[in-house]
C-alpha positions in Angstrom: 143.7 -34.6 91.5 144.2 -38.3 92.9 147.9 -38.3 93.4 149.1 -39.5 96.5 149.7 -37.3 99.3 153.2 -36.7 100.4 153.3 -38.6 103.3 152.1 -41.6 101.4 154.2 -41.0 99.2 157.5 -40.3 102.0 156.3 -43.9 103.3 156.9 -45.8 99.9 160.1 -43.7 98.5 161.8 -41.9 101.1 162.0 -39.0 102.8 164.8 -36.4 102.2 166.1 -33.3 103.0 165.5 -30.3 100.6 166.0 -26.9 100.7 166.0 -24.2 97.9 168.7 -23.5 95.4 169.8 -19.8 96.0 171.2 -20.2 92.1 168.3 -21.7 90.3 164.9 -20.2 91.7 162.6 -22.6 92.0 164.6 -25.6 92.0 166.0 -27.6 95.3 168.8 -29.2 96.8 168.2 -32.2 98.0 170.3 -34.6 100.7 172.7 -36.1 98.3 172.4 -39.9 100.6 169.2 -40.0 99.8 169.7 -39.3 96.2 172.6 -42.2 96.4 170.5 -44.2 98.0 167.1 -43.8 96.0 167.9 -42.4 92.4 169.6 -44.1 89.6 169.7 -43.9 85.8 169.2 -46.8 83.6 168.1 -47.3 80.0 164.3 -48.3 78.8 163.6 -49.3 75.7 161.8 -46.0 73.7 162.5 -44.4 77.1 166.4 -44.1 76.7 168.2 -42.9 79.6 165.7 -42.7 83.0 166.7 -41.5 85.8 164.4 -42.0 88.5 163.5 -43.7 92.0 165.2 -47.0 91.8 162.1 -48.8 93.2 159.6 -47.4 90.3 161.8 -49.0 87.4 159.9 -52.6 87.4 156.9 -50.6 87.1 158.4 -48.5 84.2 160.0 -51.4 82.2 156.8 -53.2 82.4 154.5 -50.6 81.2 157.0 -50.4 78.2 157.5 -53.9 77.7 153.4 -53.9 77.4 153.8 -50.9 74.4 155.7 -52.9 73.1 154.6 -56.3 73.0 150.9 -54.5 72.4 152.3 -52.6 68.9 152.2 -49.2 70.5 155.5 -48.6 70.2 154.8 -45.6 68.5 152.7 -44.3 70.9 156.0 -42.9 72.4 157.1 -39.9 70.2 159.3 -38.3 72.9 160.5 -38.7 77.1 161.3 -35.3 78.4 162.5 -36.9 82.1 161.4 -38.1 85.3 163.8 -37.6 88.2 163.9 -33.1 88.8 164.4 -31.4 92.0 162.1 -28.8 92.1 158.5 -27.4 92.7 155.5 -27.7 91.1 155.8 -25.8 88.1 159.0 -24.4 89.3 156.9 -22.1 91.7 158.2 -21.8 95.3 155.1 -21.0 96.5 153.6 -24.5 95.6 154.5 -28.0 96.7 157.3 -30.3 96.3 156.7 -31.8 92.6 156.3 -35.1 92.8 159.4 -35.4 90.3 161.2 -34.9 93.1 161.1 -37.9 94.6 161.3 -39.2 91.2 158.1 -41.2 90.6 156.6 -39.0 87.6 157.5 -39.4 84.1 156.8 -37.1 81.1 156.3 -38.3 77.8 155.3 -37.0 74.9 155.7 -32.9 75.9 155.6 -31.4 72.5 151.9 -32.1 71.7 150.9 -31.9 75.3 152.0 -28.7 77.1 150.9 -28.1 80.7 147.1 -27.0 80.8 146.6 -27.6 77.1 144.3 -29.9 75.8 146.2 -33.8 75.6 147.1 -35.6 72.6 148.0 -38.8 74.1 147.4 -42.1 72.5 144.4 -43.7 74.5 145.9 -47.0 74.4 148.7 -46.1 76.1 147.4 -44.1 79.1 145.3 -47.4 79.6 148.5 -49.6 79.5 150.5 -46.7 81.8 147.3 -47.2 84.2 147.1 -50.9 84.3 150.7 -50.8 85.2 149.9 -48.3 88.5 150.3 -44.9 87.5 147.9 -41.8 87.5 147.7 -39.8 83.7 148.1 -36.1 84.0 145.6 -35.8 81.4 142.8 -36.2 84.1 143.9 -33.3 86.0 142.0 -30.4 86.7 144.4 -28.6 85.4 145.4 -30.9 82.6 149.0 -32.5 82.0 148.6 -34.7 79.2 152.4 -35.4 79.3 152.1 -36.5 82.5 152.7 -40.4 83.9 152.5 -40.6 88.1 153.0 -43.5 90.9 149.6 -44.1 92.0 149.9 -47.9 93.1 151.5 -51.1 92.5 150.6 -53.2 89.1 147.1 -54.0 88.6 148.9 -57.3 87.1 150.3 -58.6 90.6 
């Protein structure tokens, strides 16, 4: 998959602290200065609520302002989160999910589960790609729901 590696990815977000959560397997417990320092939650429009990497929200809102302005509004049926301290598929024995630094968003989860063929709205993984981020949908292992940092704005 062309995600960024995590160093790339430490460079342009931060790098914290983490360790596992004895009470939730598979989950982690991050430095909570970092989290202060990187994470916040603010509202979207069709998003709601985010909460993710401060520095990722320009590239959020204008992704959504794009929907919008493009009549895909409706594209968006659901947003199931962004910012979640855990692994990969809440497996210890993979990597750090990239929703741990809060840089992945995942939209649409009902009509495309993890591995499952995507029903995503073509339109708008162009849109979510023009604006920087990688779809899940191109996976090897697909995850249509899937929305990633990849790079800054094709538009500037």
């Amino acid at each position: 998959d062309a995600v960024l590696p995590p160093v790339q990815i430490k460079m342009l977000f931060g790098e914290f602290a983490a360790r596992p959560d004895p009470g939730r397997p598979g989950y982690l417990l991050i430095d909570p200065a970092w989290e202060r320092a990187h994470i916040a939650t603010q509202r979207v429009p069709l998003l709601g609520r985010v909460t993710c990497n401060v520095a990722l929200f320009p590239q959020i809102r204008g992704a959504i302002d794009q929907l919008i302005a493009d009549g895909l509004a409706g594209a968006v049926h659901s947003y199931s989160g962004c910012y979640a301290r855990r692994y990969a598929n809440r497996d210890p024995s993979q990597a750090i999910s990239h929703h741990t630094w809060g840089i992945a968003l995942d939209i649409n989860v009902p009509e495309n589960p993890y591995g499952a063929p995507h029903d995503q709205d073509p339109r708008m993984v162009a849109v979510f790609e023009a604006w920087g981020f990688i779809w899940g949908g191109t996976f090897v292992r697909p995850d249509g729901m899937h929305f990633e940092y990849r790079r800054p704005p094709a538009q500037g």
